[in-house]
LOKOL-136271 format. One line per field, with one value per residue (C-alpha): residue in one letter; x, y, z. Coordinates in steps of 0.25 Angstrom, whole numbers. Example, Ala and Ser with C-alpha at 12.3 -4.5 7.8 and 13.67 -1.06 7.14 Angstrom:
<pts>
residuo = (A/S)
px = (49/55)
py = (-18/-4)
pz = (31/29)
</pts>
This chain:
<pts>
residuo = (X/X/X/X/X/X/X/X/X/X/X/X/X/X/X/X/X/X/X/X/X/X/X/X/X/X/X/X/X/X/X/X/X/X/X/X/X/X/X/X/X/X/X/X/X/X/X/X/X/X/X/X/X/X/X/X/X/X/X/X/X/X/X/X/X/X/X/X/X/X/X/X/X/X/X/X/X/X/X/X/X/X/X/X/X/X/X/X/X/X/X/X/X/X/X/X/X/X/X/X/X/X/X/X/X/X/X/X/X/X/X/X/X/X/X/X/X/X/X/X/X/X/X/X/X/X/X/X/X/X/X/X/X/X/X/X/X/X/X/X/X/X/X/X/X/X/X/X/X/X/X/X/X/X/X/X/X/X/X/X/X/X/X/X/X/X/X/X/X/X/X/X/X/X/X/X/X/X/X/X/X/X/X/X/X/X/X/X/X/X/X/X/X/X/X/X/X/X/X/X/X/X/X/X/X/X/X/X/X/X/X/X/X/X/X/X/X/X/X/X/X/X/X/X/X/X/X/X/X/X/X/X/X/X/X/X/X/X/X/X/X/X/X/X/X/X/X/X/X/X/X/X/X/X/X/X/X/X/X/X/X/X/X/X/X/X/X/X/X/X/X/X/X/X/X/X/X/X/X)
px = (0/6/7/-5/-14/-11/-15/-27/-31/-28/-37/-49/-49/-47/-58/-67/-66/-80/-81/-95/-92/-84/-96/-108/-100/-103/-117/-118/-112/-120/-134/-134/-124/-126/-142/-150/-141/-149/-143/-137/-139/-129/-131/-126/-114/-110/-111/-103/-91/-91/-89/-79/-69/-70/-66/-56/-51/-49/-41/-50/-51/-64/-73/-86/-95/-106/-117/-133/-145/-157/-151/-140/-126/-125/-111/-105/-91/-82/-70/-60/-46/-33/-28/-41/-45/-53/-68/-68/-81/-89/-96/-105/-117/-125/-124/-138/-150/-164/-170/-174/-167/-151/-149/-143/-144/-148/-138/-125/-125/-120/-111/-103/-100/-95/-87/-82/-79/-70/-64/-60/-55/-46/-33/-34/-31/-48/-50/-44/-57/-66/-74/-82/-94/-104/-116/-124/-140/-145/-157/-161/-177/-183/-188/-181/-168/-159/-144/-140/-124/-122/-128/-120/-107/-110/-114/-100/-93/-88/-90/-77/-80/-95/-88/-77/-83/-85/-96/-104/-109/-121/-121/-133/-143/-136/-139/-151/-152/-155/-147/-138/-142/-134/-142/-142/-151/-151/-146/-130/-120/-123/-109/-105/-118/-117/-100/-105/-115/-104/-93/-103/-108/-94/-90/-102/-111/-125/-131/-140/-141/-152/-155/-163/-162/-156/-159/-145/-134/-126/-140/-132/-121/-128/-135/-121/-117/-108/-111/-116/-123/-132/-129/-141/-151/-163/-176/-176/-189/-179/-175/-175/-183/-177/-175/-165/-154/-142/-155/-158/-143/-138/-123/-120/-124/-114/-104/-111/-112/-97/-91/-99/-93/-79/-79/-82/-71/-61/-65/-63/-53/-48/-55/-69/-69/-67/-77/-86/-84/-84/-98)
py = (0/14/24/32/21/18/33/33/20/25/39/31/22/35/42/30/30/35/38/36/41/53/57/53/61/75/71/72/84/91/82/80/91/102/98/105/114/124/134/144/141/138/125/126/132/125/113/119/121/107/105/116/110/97/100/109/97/90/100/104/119/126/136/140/147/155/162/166/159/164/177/167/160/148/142/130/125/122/113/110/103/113/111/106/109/121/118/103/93/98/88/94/91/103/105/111/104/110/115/104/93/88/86/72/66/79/85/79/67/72/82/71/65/77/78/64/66/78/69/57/68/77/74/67/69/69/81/90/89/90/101/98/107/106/116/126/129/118/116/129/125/137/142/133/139/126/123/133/131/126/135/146/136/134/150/153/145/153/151/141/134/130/124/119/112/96/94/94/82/86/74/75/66/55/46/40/28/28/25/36/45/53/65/77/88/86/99/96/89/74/69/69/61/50/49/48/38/31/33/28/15/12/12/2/14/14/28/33/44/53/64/78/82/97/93/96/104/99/107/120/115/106/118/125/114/108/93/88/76/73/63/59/48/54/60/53/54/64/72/87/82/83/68/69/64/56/44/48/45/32/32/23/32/42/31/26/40/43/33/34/47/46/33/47/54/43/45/59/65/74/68/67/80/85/76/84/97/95/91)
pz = (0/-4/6/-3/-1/15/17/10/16/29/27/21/35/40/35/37/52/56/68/76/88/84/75/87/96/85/85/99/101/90/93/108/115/105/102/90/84/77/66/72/86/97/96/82/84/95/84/73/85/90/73/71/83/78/65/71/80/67/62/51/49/53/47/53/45/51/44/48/49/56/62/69/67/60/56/47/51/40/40/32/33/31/16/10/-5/-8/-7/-2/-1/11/21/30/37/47/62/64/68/69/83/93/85/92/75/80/63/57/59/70/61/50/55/64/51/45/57/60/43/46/58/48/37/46/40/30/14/12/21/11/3/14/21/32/37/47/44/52/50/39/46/42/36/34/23/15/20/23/23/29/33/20/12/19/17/2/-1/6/-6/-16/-32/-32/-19/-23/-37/-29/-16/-21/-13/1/7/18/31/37/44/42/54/57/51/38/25/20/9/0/-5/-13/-17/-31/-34/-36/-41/-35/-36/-22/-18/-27/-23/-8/-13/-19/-9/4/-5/-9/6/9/14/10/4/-5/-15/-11/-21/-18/-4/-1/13/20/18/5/0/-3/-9/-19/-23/-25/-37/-26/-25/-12/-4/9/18/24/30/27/36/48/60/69/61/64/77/93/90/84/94/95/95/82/77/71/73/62/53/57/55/41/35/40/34/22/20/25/11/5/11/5/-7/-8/-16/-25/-37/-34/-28/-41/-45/-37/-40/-54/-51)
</pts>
């Protein structure tokens, strides 16, 4: 074995090394200490600081960008590892919950797997491609107003970052039991769902293509031309409801949709995102 293919072995099992109880102990921070995290409330930015140190922990550079919603504060953090390409694929999934609900699958399940990704990534020759975000006020629902964090993210691009940015993939409600879906709004380039459909079924992971829901955040940037996916399981009996606790969680969908993405991680590369913004 050369040394290439011994380092490249070694950062695939590294990569792969999903950690449940690393990403549990996110969603129990944000869904059972921290509670419903509504957009620009305290609760809210005492979130987007547990995800900003972590990130800083890992040695990943930190931005947090704030903007207005509803006379109040809200704020994204953006992270990026020092020396990355210009413009790299964002995967992000939103801190907020709506009011009453601890947001235990919509949405800390989604933003421990961004975080537990950000944790395998650190260091490695993958993170160069790579930007993680954890979003402020989607769960905006008013007047048809939604998506907030992202959309602010996405506007904040200028001309060559929106042709240049290779894609966003949205984690969000991804752990109550029910297959895994990969979906779209139908509205962009669909290249980086049918590669993660592809990726998650070579690993042995089950997903499904899914077409036509502008239901989370990869909403905004599918409408930009940037191509972009939803990880999701679909509507489930507690969602956006007080129930939505720690009870409400299946762990080992934390660890199936983690591993699903860190096969995607692995195959990440020059080439294909290339592939992608040639979309």
């Amino acid at each position: 074995m050369t040394a290439a293919v011994f380092l490249a072995s070694a950062e695939a099992a590294a990569l792969k090394d999903f950690s449940r109880s690393q990403a549990m102990e996110h969603v129990r921070r944000l869904a059972r200490e921290i509670g419903p995290r509504v957009r620009g409330t305290r609760a809210e930015k005492r979130a987007s600081r547990h995800v900003a140190r972590r990130l800083e922990r890992l040695g990943y550079r930190v931005k947090v960008q704030r903007f207005g919603v509803d006379d109040r504060r809200s704020r994204n953090v953006v992270a990026w590892w020092p020396g990355s390409i210009a413009n790299p694929l964002v995967i992000g999934g939103h801190m907020d919950s709506v009011a009453d609900s601890p947001g235990a699958n919509d949405n800390a399940s989604g933003v421990s797997v961004v975080m537990e990704l950000a944790r395998l990534a650190a260091g490695t020759p993958k993170a160069r491609f790579l930007r993680f975000v954890a979003f402020g006020s989607e769960e905006y629902g008013e007047d048809g107003r939604h998506h907030v964090g992202s959309t602010t993210y996405v506007r904040r691009l200028d001309r060559a970052g929106v042709r240049r940015t290779p894609g966003m993939v949205s984690v969000d409600m991804i752990a109550d039991g029910r297959p895994l879906f990969v979906s779209t709004t139908g509205m962009g380039p669909r290249i980086l769902a049918r590669v993660l459909v592809r990726t998650f079924r070579g690993a042995g992971i089950r997903a499904v293509l899914d077409l036509g829901c502008d239901c989370s955040d990869h909403g905004p940037f599918e409408r930009a031309g940037i191509p972009g996916a939803f990880l999701w399981s679909g509507n489930e009996p507690d969602y956006h409801s007080p129930s939505d606790t720690l009870r409400n969680l299946e762990p080992r969908d934390l660890v199936r949709t983690g591993r699903a993405m860190a096969a995607f991680l692995v195959s990440l590369d020059g080439d294909l995102v290339r592939r992608l913004r040639a979309a």
